[in-house]
Structure formats: C-alpha cells, structure tokens
Backbone as CSV, one residue per row, in Angstrom:
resi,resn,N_x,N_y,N_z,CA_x,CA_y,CA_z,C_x,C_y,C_z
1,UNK,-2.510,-94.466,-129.168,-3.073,-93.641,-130.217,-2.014,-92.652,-130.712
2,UNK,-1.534,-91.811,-129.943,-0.086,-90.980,-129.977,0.681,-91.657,-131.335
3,UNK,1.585,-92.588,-130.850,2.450,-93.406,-131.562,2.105,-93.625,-133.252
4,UNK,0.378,-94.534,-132.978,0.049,-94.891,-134.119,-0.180,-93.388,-135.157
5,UNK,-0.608,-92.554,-134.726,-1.204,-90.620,-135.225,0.457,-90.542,-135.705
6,UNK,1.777,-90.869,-134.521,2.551,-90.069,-135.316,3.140,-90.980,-136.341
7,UNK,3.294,-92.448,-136.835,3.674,-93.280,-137.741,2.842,-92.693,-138.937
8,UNK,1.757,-92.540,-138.737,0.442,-92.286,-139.797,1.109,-91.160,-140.719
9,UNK,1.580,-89.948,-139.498,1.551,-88.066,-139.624,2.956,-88.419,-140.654
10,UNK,3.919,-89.360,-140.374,5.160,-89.075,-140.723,5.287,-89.543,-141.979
11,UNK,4.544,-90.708,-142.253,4.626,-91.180,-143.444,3.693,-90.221,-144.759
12,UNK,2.618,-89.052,-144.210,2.111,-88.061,-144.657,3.247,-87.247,-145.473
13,UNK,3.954,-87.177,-144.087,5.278,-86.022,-144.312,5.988,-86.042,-145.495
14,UNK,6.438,-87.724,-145.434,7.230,-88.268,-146.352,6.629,-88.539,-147.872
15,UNK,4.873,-88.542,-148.233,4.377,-88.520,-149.268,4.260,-86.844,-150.152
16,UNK,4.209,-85.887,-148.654,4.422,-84.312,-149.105,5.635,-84.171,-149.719
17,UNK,7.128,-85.009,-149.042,8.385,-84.516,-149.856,7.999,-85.429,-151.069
18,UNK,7.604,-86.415,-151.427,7.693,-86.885,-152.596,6.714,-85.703,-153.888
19,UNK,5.827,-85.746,-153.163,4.943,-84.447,-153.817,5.807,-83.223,-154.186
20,UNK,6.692,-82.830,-153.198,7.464,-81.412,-153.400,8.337,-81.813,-154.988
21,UNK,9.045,-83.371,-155.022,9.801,-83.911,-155.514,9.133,-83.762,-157.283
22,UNK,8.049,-83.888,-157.703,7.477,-83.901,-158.746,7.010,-83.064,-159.106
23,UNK,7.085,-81.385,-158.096,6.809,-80.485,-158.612,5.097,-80.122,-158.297
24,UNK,4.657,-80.370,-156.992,3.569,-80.075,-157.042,3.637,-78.292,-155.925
25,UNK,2.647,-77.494,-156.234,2.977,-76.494,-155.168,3.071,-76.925,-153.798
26,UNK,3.701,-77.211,-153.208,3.213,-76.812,-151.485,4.715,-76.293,-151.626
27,UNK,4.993,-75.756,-151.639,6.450,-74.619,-151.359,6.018,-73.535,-150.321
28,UNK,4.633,-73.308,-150.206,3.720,-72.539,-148.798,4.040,-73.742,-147.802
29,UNK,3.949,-75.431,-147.399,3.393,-75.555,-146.701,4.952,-75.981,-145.902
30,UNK,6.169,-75.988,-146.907,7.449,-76.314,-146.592,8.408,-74.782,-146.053
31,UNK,7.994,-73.636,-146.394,8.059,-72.339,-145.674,7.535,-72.378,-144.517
32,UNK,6.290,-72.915,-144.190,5.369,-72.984,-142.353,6.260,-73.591,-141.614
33,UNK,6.450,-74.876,-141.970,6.721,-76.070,-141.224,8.014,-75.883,-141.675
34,UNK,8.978,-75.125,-140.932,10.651,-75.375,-141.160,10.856,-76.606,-140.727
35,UNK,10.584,-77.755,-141.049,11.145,-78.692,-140.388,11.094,-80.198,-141.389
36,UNK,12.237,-80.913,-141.172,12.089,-82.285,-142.537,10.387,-82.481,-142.332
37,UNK,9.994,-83.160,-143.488,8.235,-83.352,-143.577,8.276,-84.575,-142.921
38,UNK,8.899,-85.280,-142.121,8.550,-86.585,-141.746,8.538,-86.057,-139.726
39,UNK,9.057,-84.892,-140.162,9.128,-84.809,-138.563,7.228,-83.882,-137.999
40,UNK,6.409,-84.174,-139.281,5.064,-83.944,-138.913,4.650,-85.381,-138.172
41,UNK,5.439,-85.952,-137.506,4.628,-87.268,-136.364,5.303,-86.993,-134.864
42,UNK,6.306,-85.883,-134.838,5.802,-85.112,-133.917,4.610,-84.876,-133.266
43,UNK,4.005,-83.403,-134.121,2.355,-83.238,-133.555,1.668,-84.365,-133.972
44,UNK,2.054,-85.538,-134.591,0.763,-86.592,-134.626,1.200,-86.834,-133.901
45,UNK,1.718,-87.281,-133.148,2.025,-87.902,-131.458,1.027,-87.135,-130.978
46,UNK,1.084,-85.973,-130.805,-0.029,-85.117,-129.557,-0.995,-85.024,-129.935
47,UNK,-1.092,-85.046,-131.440,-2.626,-85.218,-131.463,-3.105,-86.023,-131.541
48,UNK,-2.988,-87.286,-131.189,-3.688,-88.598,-131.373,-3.729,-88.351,-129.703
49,UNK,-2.753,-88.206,-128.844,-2.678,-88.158,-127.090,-4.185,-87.241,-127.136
50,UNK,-3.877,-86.289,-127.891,-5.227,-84.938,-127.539,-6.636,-85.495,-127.750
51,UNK,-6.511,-86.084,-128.993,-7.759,-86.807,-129.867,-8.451,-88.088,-128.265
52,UNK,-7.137,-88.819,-127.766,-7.808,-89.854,-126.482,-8.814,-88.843,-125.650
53,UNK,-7.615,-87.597,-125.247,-8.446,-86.914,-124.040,-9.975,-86.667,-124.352
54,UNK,-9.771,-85.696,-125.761,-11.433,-85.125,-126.151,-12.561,-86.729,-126.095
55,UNK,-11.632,-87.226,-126.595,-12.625,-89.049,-126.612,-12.890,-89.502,-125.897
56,UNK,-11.895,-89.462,-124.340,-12.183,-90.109,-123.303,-13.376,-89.330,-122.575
57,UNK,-13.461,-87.779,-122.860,-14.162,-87.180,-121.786,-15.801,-87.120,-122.732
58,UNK,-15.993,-86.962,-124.020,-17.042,-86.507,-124.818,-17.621,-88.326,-125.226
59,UNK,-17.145,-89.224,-125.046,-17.215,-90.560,-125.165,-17.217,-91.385,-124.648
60,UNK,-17.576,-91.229,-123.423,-16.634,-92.720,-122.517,-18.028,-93.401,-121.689
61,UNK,-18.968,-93.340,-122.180,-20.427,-94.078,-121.847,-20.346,-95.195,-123.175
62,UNK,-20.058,-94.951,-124.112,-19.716,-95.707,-125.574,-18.332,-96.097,-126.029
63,UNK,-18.316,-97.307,-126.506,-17.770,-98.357,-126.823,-17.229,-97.503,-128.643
64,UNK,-16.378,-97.515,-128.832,-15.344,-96.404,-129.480,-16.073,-96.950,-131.279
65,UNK,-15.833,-98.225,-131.450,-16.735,-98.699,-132.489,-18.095,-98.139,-132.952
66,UNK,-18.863,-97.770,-131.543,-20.412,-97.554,-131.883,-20.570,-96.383,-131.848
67,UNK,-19.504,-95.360,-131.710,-19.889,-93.905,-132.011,-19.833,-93.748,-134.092
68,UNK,-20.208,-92.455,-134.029,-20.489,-92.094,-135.744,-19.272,-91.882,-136.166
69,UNK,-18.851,-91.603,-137.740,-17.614,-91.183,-138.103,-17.889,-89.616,-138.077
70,UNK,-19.152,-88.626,-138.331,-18.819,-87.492,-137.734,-18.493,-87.078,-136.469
71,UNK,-19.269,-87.324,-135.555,-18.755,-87.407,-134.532,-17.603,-87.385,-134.204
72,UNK,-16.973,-88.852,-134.645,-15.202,-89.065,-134.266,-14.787,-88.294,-135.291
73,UNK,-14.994,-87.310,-136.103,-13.820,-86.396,-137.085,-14.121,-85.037,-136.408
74,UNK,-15.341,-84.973,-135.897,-15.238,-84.119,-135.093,-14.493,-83.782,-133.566
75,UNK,-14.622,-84.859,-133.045,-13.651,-84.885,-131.765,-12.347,-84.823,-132.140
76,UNK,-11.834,-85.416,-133.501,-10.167,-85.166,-133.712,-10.027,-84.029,-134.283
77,UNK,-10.972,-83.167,-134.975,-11.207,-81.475,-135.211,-10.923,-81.128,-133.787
78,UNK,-11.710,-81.321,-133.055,-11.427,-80.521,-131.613,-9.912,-80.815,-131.476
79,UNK,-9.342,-82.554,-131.394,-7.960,-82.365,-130.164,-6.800,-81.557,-131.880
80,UNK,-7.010,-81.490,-132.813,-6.376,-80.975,-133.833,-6.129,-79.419,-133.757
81,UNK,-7.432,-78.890,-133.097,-7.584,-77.223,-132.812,-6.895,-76.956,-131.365
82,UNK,-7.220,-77.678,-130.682,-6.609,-77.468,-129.399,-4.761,-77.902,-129.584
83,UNK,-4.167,-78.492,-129.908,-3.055,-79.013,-129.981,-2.408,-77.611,-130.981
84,UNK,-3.210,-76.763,-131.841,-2.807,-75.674,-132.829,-2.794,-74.636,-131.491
85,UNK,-3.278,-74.568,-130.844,-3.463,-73.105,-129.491,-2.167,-73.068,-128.889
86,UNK,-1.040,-74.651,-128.648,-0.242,-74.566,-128.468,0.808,-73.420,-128.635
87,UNK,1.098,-73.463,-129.795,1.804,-71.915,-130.673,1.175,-70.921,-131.094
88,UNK,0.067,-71.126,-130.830,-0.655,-69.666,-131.108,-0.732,-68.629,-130.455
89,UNK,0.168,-68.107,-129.247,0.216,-66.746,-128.929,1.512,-66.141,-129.321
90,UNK,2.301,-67.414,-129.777,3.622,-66.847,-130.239,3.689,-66.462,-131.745
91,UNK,2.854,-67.569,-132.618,2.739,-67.178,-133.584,1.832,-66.021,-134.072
92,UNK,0.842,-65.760,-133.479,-0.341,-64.841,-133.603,0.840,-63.157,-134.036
93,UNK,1.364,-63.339,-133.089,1.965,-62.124,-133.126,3.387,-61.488,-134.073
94,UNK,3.988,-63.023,-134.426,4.879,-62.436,-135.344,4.532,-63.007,-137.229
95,UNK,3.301,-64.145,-137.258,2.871,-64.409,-138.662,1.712,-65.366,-138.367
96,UNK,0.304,-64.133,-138.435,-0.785,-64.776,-138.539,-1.254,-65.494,-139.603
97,UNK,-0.909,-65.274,-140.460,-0.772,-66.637,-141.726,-0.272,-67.772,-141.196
98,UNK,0.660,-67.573,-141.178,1.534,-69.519,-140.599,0.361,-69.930,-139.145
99,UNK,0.120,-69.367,-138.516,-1.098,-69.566,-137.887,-2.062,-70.522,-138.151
100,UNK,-2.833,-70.188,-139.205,-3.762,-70.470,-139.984,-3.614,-71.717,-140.746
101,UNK,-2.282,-71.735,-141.460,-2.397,-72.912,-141.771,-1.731,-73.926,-141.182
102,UNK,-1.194,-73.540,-139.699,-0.691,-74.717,-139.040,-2.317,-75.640,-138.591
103,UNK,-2.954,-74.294,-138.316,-4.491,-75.218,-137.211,-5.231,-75.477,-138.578
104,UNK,-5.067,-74.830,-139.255,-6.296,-75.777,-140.457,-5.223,-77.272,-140.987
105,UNK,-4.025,-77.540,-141.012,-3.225,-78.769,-141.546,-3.651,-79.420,-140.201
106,UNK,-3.228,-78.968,-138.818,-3.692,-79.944,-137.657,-4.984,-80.568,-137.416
107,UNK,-5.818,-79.452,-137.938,-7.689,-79.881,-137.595,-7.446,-80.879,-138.725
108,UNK,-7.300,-80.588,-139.851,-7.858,-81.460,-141.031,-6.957,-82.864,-140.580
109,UNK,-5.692,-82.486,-140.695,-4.973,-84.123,-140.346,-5.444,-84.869,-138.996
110,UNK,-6.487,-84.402,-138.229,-6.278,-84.927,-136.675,-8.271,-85.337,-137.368
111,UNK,-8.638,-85.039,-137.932,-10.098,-85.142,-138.045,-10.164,-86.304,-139.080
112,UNK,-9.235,-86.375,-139.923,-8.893,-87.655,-141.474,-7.890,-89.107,-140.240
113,UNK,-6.946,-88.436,-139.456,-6.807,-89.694,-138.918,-7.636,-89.924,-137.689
114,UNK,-9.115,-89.762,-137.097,-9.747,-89.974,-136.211,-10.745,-90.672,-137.338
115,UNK,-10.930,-90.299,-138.423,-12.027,-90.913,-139.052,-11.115,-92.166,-139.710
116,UNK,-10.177,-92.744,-139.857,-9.266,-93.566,-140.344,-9.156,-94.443,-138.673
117,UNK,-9.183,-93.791,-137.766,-8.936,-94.781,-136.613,-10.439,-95.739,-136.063
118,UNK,-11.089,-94.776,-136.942,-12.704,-95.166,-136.175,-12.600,-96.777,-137.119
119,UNK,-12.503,-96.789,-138.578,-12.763,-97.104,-139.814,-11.989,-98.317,-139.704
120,UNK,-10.637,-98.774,-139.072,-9.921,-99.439,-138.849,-10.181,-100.159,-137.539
121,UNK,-10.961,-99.674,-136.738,-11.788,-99.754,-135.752,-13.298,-101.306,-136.122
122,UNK,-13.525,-100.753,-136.956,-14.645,-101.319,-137.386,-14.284,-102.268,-137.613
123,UNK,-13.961,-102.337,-138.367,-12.947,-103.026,-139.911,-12.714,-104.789,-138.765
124,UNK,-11.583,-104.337,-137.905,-11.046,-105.007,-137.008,-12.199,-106.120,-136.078
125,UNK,-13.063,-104.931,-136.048,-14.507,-105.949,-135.444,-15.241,-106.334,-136.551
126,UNK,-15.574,-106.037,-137.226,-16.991,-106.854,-138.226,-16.256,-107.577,-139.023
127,UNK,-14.857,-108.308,-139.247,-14.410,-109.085,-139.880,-14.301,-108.499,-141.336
128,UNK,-13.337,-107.418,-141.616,-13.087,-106.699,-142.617,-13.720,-106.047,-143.430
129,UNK,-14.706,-105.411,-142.908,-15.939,-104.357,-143.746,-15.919,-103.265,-142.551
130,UNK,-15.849,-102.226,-143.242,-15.834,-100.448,-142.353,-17.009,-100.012,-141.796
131,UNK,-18.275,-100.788,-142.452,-19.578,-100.080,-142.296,-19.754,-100.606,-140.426
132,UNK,-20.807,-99.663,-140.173,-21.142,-99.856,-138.860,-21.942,-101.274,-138.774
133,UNK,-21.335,-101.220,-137.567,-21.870,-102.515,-137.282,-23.387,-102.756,-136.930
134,UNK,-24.139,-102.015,-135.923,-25.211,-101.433,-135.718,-26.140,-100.648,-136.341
135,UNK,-27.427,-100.480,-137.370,-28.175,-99.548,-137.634,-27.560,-98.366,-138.580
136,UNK,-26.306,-98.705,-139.041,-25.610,-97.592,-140.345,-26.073,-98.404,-141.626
C-alpha cells in the first residue's frame, strides 16, 4: 500500500509543478513543502503504511472490498491526520499555518487515495465496474 500511496502522491506532485507551470496559485503550497513536488510520495509512502495500520485494526473482521467508501476515506482521514502529528510539535511552534495545511493536504490526499484504493479494489473484483458488489 506504502509504495502504491507513494507512486500515486508523486505523480500528484508532478501534476502540482505542471499546475505551478501555467500559472495557477499554489505558490502557498510550494512555500510549505520546501521540497521538489514529486518528492510528496515520500509521506505517501507512510501514509498508505498508516492507512494499512488504521485498516488493519478498525477492519480486519471484513474483507477490504465489502467495507463502504466512507468509511475507507475515513480511515485514510485518520492514518492522513496521524502521519501530520509527526511534525507537529516542531512545527506548532515555529509556523502554525504550515501546520494546517500540511494535515489538511495529508488528510485530504490520504482520504482521496483510500477512496481510489477501495474503488480499484472493486473494480478488480466485479470485473470492471466500482459499484459495490453487495447491497450498494
């Protein structure tokens, strides 16, 4: 999951520099993240690792297919918030802004690729249709 979160995160990265490239604002989100935009599959590495843990422990009576897509955007909200706590006593204290939008870019990206893993999930079992397989 790691691996696949950070291929996903990096190629994100790499659609943000094209975005920077045409002039769209995120000049905020390239000030946060000092770092090339492809090297956001970094934290998708950990948060897809984080996203297993919350899954393995809040999930593991059910078969990964037959849970909901809130649900699973919610569990990758959780390992997305938890994986942001990382830097948050260091950052808290010298720029509570960059804070903020590191854990709201992590929740949102860790909650869009948990609902993309569920979806691909499906997909893979019902012979190329996303909808649930069961009673959705």
């Amino acid at each position: 999951m790691g691996i696949t979160w950070a291929v996903a995160w990096a190629g994100f990265g790499l659609l943000l520099g094209l975005g920077l490239l045409v002039g769209l604002p995120l000049g905020w989100f390239v000030e946060v993240f000092d770092a090339p935009l492809p090297a956001l599959g970094i934290p998708g590495f950990f948060s897809g690792a984080a996203f297993s843990l919350v899954l393995g422990v809040a999930a593991r009576r059910r078969r990964f297919d037959q849970l909901s897509l809130p649900l699973v955007a919610g569990l990758g909200a959780l390992g997305g918030l938890l994986l942001a706590l990382l830097p948050a006593g260091a950052l808290a204290l010298r720029s509570p802004g960059a804070l903020a939008v590191i854990a709201g870019t992590l929740t949102t990206l860790s909650a869009a690729s948990a609902t993309g893993t569920l979806l691909l999930a499906r997909m893979g079992e019902g012979g190329g249709s996303p909808r649930r397989l069961k009673g959705e």
